[in-house]
N, C-alpha and C positions, 0 to 999 in steps of 0.2 A: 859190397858184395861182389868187387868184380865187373861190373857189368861192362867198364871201359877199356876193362886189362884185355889186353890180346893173348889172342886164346892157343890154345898147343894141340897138336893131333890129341893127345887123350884128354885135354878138354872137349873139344869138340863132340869126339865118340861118347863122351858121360851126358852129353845135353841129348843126342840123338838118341843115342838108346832111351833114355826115360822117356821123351819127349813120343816115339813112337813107340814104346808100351812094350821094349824088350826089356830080360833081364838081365844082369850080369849073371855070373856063376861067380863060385865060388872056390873055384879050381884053375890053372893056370897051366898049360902043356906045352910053355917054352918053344911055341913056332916062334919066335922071335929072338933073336940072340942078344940083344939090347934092349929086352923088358925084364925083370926078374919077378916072381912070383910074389913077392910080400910088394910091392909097388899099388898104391891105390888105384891103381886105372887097371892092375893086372886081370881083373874079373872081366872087366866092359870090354879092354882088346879081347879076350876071348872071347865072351859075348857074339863079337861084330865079326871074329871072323867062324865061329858057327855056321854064324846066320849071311855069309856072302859078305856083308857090307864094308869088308877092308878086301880090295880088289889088288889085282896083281902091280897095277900103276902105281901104287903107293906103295909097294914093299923093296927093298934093294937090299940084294946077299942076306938075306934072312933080316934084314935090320927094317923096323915098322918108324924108327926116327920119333916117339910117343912125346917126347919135347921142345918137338921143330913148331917154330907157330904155322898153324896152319893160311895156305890163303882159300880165296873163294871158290878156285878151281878144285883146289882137295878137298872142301868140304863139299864141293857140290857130286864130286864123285863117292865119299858116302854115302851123302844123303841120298842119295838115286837110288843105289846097292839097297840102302835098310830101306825105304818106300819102297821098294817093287818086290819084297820080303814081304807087303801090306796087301797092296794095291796096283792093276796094271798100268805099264809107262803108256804116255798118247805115242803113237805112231812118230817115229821119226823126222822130222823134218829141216831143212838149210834154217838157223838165225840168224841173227844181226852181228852175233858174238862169234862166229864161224871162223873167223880171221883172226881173233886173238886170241884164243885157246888151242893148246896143244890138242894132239890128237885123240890122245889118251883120254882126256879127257872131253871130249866135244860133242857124246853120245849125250850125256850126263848134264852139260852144259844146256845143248839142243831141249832137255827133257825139259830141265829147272827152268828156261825158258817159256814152253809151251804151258806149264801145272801154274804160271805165273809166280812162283819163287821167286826170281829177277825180273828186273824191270825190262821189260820187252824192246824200248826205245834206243838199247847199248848204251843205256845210262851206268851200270852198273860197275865198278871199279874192280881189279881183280886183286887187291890188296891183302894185309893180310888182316885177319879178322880180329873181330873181339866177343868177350864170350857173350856180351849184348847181341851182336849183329845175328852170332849163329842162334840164341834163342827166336831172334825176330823170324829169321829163316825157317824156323823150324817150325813156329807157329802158324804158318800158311800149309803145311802141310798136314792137311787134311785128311785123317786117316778113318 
């Protein structure tokens, strides 16, 4: 079922959208210049950027990259976008992870951090994922 394969941006988004209770559509409007409309993931990226959860970090020259494997930093900057689509983020504050995450991403980091998503001790690897890891991810978040 996958559960070891390493997972791709539009894997990712197809676990998080179910997972917190978005839908896909069924329409596709080509914000992307390297997604095309009959593509199986083409409903969810639209979905997710509806609904905020593909932020400007993750997008370059219009291109969303739907088959790069994702790591922990890009998925944790979805996952923040779709939850706070839910539910409000805690209050911002310095973590452990502060120093190894880009900037871009560190709001999102900070978040996953405090809702306990990551392990709080900077155990946490910034690797890239597998579509196991993001389901585990995603079942801590509590909606």
């Amino acid at each position: 079922d996958g559960v070891c394969e390493k997972a791709s941006r539009a894997d990712a988004l197809d676990i998080l959208i179910k997972a917190l209770h978005y839908f896909p559509v069924n329409v596709y409007y080509d914000m992307f210049d390297d997604i095309v409309g009959h593509e199986w993931y083409a409903g969810t990226v639209e979905c997710a950027w509806q609904n905020g959860i593909i932020g400007e970090g993750l997008v370059e020259n219009r291109h969303f990259y739907p088959e790069k494997e994702i790591t922990m930093e890009e998925f944790l900057m979805l996952a923040v976008n779709a939850y706070k689509g839910r539910r409000h983020l805690p209050e911002e504050k310095e973590c452990i992870y502060d120093s190894e995450c880009s900037g871009r991403a560190r709001p999102s980091v900070r978040a996953a951090c405090l809702l306990g998503w990551i392990a709080a001790d900077g155990s946490e690897e910034g690797r890239v994922l597998t579509k196991g890891r993001i389901a585990e991810l995603c079942r801590k978040m509590i909606i």
